[in-house]
C-alpha positions, 0 to 999 in steps of 0.5 A: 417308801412302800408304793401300792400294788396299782403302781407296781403294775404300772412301773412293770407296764411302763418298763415293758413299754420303754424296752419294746422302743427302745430295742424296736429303735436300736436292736436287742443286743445294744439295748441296755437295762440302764437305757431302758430304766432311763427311758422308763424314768427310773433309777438304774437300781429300781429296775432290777426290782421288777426285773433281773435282766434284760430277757426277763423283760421280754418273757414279761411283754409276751406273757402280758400279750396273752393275757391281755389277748385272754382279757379281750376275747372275754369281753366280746359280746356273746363270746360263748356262742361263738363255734370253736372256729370263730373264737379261735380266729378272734384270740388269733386276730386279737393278738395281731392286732396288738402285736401291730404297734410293736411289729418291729420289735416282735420281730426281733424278739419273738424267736428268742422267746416263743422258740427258746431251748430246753433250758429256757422252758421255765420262763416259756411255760407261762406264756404257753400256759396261758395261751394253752388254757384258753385254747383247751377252755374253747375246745372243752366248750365245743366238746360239751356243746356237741359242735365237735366229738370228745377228743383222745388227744386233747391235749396234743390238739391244743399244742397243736394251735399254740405251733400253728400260731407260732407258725402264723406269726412268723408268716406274719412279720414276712408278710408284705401284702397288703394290710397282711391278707396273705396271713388273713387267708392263710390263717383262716383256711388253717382254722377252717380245715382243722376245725374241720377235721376235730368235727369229723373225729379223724384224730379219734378214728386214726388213734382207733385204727392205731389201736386195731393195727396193734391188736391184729398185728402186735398182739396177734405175733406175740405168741411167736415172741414168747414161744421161742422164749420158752423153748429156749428156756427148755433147752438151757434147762436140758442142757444143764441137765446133761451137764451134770450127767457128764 
């Protein structure tokens, strides 16, 4: 029987959410697809048909987090008036607040996913993606509104956020303060003082003094590189000739 879309997507949100119990309940590695398609309420087969595997599952969770995370930032009101610093901070706070009710299970499974090896990246590259994506669209608009200066290293600046979430999530589940301020200060004053920098241009200015250094001390010297290379081929060529004198 031929079911619609709507309940395609419903079957994958309801597999999603009966893994995320049951490895919080008992652990990854005893959490099988047969417990979760019971757990979901469907034949041990049917699951296969959303997913391959068990890993697949969670690649699945994490790239429906940051779209929902996308989707909910979009709905904030006067979103786009926001500075670069406030709509980073509300995508940052709306996927904690999401991942709050999973906690221990993103705490057993967000290594395994967002620090995959290199054999893993196909899976990784959506999540990253998505999340790279809206962090870009909010830097394009800062760079459009003038908030913040045209950037050289665009895209190295937008990698930049995706390791300082990664980074603030895994503080986050060591976290044991109270309603987790200590990740509240640390990630606001991370968010402040990069912003901070992107305003006054410091990427921008070190890629120009790169590029003076290079000029002055690596351009300047290559004289010194080639002259010998040319002297030398002087003397190959006037050795050969002597040879053949001899």
């Amino acid at each position: 029987m031929k079911i619609s879309q709507e309940q395609k997507k419903a079957n994958r949100k309801t597999i999603i959410r009966a893994a995320a119990k049951l490895i919080a309940e008992e652990g990854f590695k005893a959490t099988t697809m047969r417990k979760i398609a019971t757990a979901a309420g469907m034949g041990d087969a049917t699951i296969y048909n959303y997913f391959p595997t068990k890993e697949a599952i969670l690649y699945g969770y994490y790239h429906d987090h940051i779209q929902s995370c996308v989707e909910t930032i979009a709905q904030v009101p006067n979103f786009n008036t926001f500075t670069l610093q406030e709509k980073l901070q509300t995508f940052f706070d709306a996927s904690f607040n999401a991942y709050l009710a999973d906690r221990d299970f993103v705490a057993q499974t967000f290594r395994l996913v967002l620090l995959g090896t290199s054999r893993d990246w196909v899976k990784i590259k959506p999540i990253r993606t998505l999340f790279l994506t809206a962090v870009n669209d909010m830097l394009a608009a800062a760079m459009e509104a003038g908030e913040i200066p045209d950037q050289v290293f665009e895209e190295l600046i937008g990698q930049f956020f995706l390791d300082a979430y990664i980074g603030a999530v895994h503080y986050w589940l060591a976290d044991t303060s109270d309603r987790f301020n200590n990740t509240n200060i640390i990630v606001d004053r991370g968010l402040n003082l990069a912003c901070a920098l992107l305003k006054a241009g410091v990427a921008n200015k070190v890629f120009d003094i790169a590029v003076f250094l290079f000029k002055t001390h690596v351009l300047s010297r290559m004289e010194f590189l080639i002259d010998p290379l040319k002297n030398a081929g002087h003397l190959k060529k006037h050795f050969m000739e002597r040879m053949d004198d001899i």
